[in-house]
C-alpha positions as CSV (number, residue, x, y, z in Angstrom):
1,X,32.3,25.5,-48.3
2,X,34.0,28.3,-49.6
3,X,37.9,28.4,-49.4
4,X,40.4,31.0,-48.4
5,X,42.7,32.2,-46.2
6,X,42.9,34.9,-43.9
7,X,45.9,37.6,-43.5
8,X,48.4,36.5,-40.2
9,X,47.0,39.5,-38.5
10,X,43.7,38.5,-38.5
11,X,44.5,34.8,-37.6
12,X,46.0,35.7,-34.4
13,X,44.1,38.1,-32.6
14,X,41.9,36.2,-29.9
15,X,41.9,32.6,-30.9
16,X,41.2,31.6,-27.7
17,X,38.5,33.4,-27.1
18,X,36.7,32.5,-30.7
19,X,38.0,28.8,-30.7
20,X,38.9,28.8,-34.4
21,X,42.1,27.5,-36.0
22,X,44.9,29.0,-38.0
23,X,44.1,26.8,-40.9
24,X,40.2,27.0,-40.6
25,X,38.6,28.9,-43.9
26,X,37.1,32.2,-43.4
27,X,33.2,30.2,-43.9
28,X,32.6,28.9,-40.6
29,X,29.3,26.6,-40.0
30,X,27.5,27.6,-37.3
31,X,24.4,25.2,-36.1
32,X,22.1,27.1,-34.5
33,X,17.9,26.2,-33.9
34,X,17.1,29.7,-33.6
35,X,15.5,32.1,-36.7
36,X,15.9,35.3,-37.5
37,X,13.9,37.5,-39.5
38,X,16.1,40.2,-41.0
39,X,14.8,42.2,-44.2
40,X,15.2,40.7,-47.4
41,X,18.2,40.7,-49.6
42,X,18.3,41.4,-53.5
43,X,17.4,38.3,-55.8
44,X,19.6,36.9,-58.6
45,X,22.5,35.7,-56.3
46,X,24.0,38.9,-56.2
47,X,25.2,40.4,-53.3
48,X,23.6,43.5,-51.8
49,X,23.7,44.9,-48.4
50,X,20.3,44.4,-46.6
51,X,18.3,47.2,-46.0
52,X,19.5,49.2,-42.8
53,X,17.1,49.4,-40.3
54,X,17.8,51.1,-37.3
55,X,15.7,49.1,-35.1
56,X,18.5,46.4,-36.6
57,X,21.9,48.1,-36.0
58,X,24.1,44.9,-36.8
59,X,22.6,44.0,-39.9
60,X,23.5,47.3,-41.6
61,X,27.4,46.2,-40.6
62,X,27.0,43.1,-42.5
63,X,26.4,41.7,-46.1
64,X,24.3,39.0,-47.2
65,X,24.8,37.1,-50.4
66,X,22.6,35.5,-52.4
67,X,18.7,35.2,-53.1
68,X,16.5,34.7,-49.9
69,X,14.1,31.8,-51.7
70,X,14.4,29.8,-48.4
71,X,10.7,28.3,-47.1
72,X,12.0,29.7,-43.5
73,X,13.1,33.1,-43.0
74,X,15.6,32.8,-40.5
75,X,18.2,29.8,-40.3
76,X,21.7,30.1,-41.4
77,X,22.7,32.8,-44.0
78,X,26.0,33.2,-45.6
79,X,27.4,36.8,-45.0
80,X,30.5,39.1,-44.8
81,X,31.4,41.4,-41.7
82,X,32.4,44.8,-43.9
83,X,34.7,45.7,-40.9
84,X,36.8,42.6,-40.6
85,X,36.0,41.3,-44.1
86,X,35.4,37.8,-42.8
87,X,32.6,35.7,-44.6
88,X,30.2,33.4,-42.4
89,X,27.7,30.9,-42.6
90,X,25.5,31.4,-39.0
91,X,22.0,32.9,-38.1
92,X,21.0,36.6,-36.8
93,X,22.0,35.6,-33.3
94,X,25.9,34.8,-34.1
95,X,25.8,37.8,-36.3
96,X,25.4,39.8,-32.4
97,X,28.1,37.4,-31.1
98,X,30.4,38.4,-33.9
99,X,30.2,42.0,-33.0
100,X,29.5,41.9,-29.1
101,X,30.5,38.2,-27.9
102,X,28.4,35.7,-25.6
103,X,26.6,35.6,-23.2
104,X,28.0,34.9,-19.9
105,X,28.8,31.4,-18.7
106,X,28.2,30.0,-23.1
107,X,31.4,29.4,-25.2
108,X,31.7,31.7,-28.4
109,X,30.8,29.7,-31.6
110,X,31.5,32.3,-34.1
111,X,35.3,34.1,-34.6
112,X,35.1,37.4,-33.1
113,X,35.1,40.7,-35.3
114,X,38.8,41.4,-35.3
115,X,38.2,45.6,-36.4
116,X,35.8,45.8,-33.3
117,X,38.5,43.7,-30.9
118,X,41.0,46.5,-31.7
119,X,38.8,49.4,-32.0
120,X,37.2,50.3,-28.2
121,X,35.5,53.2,-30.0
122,X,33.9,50.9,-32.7
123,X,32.7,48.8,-30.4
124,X,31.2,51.4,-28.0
125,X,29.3,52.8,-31.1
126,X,28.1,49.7,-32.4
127,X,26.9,49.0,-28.9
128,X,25.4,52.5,-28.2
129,X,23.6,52.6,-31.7
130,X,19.9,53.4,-31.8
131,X,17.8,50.1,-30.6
132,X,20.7,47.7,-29.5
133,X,20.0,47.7,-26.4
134,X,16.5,46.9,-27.2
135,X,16.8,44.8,-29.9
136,X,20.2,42.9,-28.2
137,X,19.5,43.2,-24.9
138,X,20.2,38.9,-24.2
139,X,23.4,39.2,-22.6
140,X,22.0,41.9,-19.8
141,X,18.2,39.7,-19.7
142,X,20.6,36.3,-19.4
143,X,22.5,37.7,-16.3
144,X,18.9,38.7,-14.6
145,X,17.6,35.4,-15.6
146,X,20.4,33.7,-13.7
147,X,19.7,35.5,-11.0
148,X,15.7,34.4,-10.5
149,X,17.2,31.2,-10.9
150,X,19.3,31.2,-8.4
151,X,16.9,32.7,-6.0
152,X,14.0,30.3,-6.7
153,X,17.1,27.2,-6.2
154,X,18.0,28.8,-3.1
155,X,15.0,28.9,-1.3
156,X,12.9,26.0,-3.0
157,X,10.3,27.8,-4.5
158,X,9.3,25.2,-7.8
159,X,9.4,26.6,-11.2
160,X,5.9,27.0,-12.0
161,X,5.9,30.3,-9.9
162,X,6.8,31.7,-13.3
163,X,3.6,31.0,-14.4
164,X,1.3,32.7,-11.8
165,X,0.6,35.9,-13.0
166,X,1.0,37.5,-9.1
167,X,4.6,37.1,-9.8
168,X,5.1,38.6,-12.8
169,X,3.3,41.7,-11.6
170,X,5.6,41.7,-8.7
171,X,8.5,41.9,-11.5
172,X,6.5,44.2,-13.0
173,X,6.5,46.3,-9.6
174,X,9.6,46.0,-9.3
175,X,10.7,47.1,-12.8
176,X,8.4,50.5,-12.4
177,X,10.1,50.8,-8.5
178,X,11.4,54.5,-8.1
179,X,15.7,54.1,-8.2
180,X,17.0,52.5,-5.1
181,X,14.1,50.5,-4.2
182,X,14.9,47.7,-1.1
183,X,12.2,44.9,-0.7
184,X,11.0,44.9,2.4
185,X,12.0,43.5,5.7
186,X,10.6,40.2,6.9
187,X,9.2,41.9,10.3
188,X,7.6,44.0,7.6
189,X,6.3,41.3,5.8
190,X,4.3,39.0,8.1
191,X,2.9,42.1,10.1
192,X,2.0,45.0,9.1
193,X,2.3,43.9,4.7
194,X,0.3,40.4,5.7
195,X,-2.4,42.2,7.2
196,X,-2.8,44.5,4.1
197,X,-2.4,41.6,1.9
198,X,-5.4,40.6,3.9
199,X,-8.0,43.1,3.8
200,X,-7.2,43.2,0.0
201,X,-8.0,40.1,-0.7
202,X,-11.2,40.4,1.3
203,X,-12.1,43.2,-0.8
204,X,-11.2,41.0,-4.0
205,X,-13.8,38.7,-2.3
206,X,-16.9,40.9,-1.3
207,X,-18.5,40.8,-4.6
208,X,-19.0,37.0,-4.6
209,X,-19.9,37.2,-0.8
210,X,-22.8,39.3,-2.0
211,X,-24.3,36.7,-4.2
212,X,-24.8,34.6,-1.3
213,X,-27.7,36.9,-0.3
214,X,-29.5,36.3,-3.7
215,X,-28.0,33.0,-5.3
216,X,-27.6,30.8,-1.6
217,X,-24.9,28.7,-0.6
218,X,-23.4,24.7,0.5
219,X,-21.0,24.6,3.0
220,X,-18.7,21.9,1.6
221,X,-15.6,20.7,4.7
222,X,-13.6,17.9,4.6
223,X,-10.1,16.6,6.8
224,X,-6.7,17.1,5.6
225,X,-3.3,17.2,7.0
226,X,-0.9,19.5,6.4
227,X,2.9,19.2,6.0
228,X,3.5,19.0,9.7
229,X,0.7,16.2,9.7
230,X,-1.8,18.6,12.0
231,X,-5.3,17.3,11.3
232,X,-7.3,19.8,9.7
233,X,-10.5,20.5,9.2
234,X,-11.2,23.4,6.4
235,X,-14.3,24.8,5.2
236,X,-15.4,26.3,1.9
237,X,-18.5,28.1,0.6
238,X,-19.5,26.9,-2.9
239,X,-22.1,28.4,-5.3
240,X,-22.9,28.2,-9.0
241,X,-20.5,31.8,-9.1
242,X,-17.7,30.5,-7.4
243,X,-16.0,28.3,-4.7
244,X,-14.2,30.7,-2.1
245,X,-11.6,29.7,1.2
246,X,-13.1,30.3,4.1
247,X,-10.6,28.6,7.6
248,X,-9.5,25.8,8.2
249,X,-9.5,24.4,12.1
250,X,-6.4,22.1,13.6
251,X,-8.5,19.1,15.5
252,X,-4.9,18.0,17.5
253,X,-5.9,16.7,20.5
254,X,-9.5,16.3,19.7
255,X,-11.5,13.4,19.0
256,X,-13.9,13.7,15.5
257,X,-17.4,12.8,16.8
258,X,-19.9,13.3,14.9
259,X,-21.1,16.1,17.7
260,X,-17.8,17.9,17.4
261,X,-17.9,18.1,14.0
262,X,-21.2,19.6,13.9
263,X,-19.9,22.1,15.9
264,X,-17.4,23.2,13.8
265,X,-20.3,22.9,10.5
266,X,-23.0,25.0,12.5
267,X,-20.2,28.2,12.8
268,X,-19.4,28.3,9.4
269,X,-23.1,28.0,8.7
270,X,-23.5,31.0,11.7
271,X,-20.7,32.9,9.5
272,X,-22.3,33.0,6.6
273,X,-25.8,33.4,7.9
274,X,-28.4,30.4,8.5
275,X,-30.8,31.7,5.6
276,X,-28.1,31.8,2.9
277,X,-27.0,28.4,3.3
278,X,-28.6,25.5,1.4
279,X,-27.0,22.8,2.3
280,X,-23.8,21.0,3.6
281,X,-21.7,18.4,1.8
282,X,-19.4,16.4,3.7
283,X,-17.8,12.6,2.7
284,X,-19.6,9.6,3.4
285,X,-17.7,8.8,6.9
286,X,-19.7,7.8,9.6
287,X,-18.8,10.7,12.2
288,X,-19.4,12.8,8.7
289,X,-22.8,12.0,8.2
290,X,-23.9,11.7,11.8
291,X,-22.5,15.7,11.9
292,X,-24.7,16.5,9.3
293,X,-27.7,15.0,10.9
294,X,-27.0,16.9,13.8
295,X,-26.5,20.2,11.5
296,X,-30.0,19.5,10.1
297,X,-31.8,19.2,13.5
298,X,-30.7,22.6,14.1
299,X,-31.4,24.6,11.1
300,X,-34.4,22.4,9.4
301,X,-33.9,23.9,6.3
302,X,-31.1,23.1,5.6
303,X,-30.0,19.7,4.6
304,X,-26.7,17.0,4.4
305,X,-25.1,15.8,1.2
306,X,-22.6,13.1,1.0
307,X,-19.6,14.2,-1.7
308,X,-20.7,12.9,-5.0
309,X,-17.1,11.8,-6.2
310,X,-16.3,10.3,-2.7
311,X,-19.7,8.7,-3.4
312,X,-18.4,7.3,-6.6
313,X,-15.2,6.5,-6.0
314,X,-16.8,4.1,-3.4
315,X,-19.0,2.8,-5.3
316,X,-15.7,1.6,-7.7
317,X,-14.2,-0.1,-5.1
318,X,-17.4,-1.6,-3.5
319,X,-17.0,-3.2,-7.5
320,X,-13.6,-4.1,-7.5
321,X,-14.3,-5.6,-4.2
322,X,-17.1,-7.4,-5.2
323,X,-16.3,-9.2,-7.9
324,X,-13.2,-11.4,-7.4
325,X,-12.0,-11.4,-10.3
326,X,-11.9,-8.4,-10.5
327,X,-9.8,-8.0,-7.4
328,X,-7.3,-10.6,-8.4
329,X,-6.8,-8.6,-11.5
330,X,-5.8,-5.4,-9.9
331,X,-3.6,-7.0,-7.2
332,X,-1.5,-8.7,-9.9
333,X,-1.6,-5.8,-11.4
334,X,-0.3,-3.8,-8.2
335,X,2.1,-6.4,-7.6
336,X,3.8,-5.5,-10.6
337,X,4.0,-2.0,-10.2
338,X,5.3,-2.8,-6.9
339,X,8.0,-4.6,-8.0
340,X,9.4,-2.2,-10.3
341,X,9.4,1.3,-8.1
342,X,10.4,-0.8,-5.4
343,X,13.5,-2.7,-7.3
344,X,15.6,0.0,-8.8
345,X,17.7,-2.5,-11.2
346,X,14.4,-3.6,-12.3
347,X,13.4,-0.3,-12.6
348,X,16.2,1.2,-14.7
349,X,16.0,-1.3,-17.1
350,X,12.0,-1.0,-17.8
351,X,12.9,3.1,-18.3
352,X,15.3,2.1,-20.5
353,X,12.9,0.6,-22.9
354,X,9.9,2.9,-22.0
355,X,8.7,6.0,-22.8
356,X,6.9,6.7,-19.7
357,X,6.2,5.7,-16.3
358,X,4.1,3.1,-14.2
359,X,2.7,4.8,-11.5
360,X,1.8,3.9,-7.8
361,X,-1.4,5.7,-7.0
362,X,-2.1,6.8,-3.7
363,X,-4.9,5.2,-1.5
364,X,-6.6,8.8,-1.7
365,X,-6.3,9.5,-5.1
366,X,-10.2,8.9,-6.5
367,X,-10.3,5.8,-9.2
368,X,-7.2,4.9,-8.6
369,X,-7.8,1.4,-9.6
370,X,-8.5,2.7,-13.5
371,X,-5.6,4.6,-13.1
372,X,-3.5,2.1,-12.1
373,X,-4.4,-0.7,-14.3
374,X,-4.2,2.0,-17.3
375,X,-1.2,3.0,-17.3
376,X,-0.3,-0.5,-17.0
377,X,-2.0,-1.5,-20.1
378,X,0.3,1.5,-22.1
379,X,3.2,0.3,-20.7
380,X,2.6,-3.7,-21.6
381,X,4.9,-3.8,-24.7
382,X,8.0,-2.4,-22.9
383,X,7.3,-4.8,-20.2
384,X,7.0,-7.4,-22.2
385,X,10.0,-6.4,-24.0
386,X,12.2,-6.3,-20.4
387,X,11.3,-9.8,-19.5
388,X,13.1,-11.1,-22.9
389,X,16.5,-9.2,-22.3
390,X,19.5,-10.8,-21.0
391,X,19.8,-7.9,-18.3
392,X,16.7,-9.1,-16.7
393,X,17.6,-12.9,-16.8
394,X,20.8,-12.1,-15.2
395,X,18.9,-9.6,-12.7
396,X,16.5,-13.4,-11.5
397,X,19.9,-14.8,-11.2
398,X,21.3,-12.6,-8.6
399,X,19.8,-11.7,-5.2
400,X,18.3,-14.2,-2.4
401,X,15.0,-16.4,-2.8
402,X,12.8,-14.1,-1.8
403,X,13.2,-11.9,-4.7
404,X,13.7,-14.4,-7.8
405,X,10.1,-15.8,-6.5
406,X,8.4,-12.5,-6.9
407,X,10.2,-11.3,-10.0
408,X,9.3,-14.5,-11.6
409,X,5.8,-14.6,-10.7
410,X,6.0,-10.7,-12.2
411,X,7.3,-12.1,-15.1
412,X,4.5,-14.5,-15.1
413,X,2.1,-12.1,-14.9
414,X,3.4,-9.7,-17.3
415,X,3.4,-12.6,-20.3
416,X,-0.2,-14.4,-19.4
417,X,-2.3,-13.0,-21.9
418,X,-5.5,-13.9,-20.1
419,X,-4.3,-11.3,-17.2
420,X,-3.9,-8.4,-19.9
421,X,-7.4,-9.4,-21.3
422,X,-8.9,-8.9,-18.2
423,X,-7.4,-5.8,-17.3
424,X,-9.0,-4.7,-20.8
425,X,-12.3,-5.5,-19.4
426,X,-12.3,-3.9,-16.3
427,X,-11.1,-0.8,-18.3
428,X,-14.1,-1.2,-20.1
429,X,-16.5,-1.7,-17.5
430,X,-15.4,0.9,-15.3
431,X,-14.9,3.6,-17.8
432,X,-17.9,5.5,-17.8
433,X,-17.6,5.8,-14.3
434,X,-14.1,7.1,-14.2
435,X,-15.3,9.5,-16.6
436,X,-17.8,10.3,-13.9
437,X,-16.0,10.9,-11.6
438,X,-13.5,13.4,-13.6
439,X,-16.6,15.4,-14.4
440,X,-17.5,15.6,-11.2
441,X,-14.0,16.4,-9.7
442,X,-13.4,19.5,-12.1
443,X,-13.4,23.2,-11.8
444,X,-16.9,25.1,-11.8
445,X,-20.2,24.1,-11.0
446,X,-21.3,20.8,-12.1
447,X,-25.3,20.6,-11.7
């Protein structure tokens, strides 16, 4: 690093705010991951002022020094400030924070430009030069940043609402909004704005409603519950151009016969029209299938299908079921992913020596058996490696009976090399029907 001192003037204007020391040498080593791609310098290790480009102002205020031969064009440069004559070592972003400062709420890494600290009039022409705001507009996109942060935190929306493109045009809105724009009110909002919303979206809708008339339809429903655990039945119309929402019914208080249901199938089937619909698909429950018979005694033509993944998926357990083996494998295997969610000591120390997670499928969740027992099988040398540390030995030690029996027989379980081979093996067996069922549980049309 270069040496040299600076004058007593320059050491003692805003050291707080720049957090260098008296005796630190005018090169200061900045780490930074971001690149910059500022026009090239002259070759030969000379120094030469880089080209000034006005879609650049704070580069023309600077001097590089030496030949650019670096693989990456950004990274950290050595320069000189020609107002404050202090030399650097930093990338194209401390180069703004050496002229303009940080943005709010981060801690200024890079000594301040002294000439622009004492000189308002500097600054504000710096600042007002052609393109800054444009090309340094971070401190002003940080503080609007914070604030759809904030406003997503404060009302729970999750994070991935950045990534549906309905929002960004709403920022886009927004942004194109005549001066003094207000959002609306919420009376506004889920009246007379809801039912717009509404007849839009049907109008988004009517071109796929027309190729019902020439392409036919299935009526696919099925029972859900929603948040505030109402039993639901919704119903969708599904053809090779798309899969569209039609309603969903609440069943409180009402008992799912196979009569009732049919009910409920026969006017969707009345709302789309009896000759554009093929046929309905509906799981393999008992009131489900005795709904569609009753469907199919009504309008002859048309004709009941179970669900081909519920199909399958029942089929995989009707396996695992089967076969004890088979069984035995996959409780052991639960028993152990059991043991670890459910034990949080036990827990920390497995994600202390593991990459990623066991999981704990849901009952619902279609070959959840494969699941399960694979991401088992990627996590066997981390649990393999817990049951060898001195954390877990002292873990068995502590607690009542109850649970040194079951983490033992984990333990067991987790170093009997016969269990892992079987687990292999009903991997292997059940694969292509896993794969199945993925196919079959995508997007689109699948026949």
């Amino acid at each position: 690093m270069a040496s040299g001192s600076q004058s007593q003037s320059q050491r003692t204007i805003d050291e707080s705010d720049t957090h260098v020391s008296e005796t630190q040498h005018t090169y200061i080593d900045v780490d930074d991951d971001e690149t910059v791609h500022p026009s090239a310098a002259a070759s030969g290790g000379s120094q030469s002022k880089i080209d000034k480009d006005s879609s650049k102002p704070p580069l023309s205020e600077v001097t590089f020094h030496g030949a650019r031969n670096s693989k990456n064009p950004g990274g950290n440069k050595q320069w000189t400030c020609i107002h404050c004559k202090d030399k650097f070592t930093s990338t194209y972003t401390r180069i703004h924070v050496h002229f303009f400062g940080a943005a709010v709420g981060k801690k200024t890494e890079i000594k301040r430009c002294s000439a622009v600290l004492r000189d308002r009039g500097l600054y504000e022409r710096l600042f007002t030069k052609k393109g800054i705001v444009e090309t340094f507009g971070a401190l002003e996109r940080n503080v609007v940043d914070l604030k759809i942060e904030r406003g997503l935190c404060a009302n729970g929306i999750p994070f991935n609402v950045l990534r549906n493109p309905h929002f960004l045009e709403m920022i886009y809105a927004i942004r194109n909004a005549p001066v003094g724009y207000k959002p609306p009110s919420s009376e506004k909002a889920r009246t007379v704005l809801l039912d717009e919303c509404v007849r839009d979206v049907e109008k988004e809708l009517a071109p796929v409603k027309d190729t019902w008339y020439t392409q036919g339809v299935s009526t696919v429903s099925d029972g859900w519950s929603n948040v505030i655990r109402s039993p639901l039945i919704n119903e969708l119309a599904v053809n090779s151009r798309s899969a569209m929402f039609m309603y969903a019914e609440d069943f409180l208080g009402v008992e799912k016969t196979g009569v009732e249901i049919a009910n409920f199938l026969n006017g969707a089937i009345e709302t789309i029209g009896p000759s554009n619909v093929l046929s309905v698909v509906t799981d393999n429950a008992a009131n489900s299938k005795a709904a569609g018979k009753e469907s199919e005694k009504v309008y002859p033509h048309i004709f009941w299908s179970p669900c081909c993944v519920h199909t399958l998926n029942l089929i995989f357990k009707d396996m695992v079921n089967a076969f004890f083996w088979m069984f035995e494998t996959y409780k052991r295997g639960k028993d152990v992913v059991k043991y670890f969610l459910i034990h949080t000591h036990a827990l920390a120390i497995f994600k202390e020596n593991s990459k990623i997670e066991l999981l704990k499928v849901a009952k619902t969740r279609f070959a959840s058996h494969y699941i399960l027992l694979s991401r088992l099988l990627k996590c066997r040398e981390a649990l393999a490696t817990v049951t060898v540390l001195n954390s877990w030995r002292e873990l068995m030690k502590s607690g009542d009976e109850n649970s040194r029996t079951t983490g033992e027989n984990v333990a067991k379980t987790i170093n009997d090399d016969l269990f892992w081979e079987d687990v292999e093996n009903i991997l292997a067996i059940t694969k292509p029907i896993y794969l199945l069922v993925k196919f079959c549980d995508g997007e689109g049309p699948r026949m």
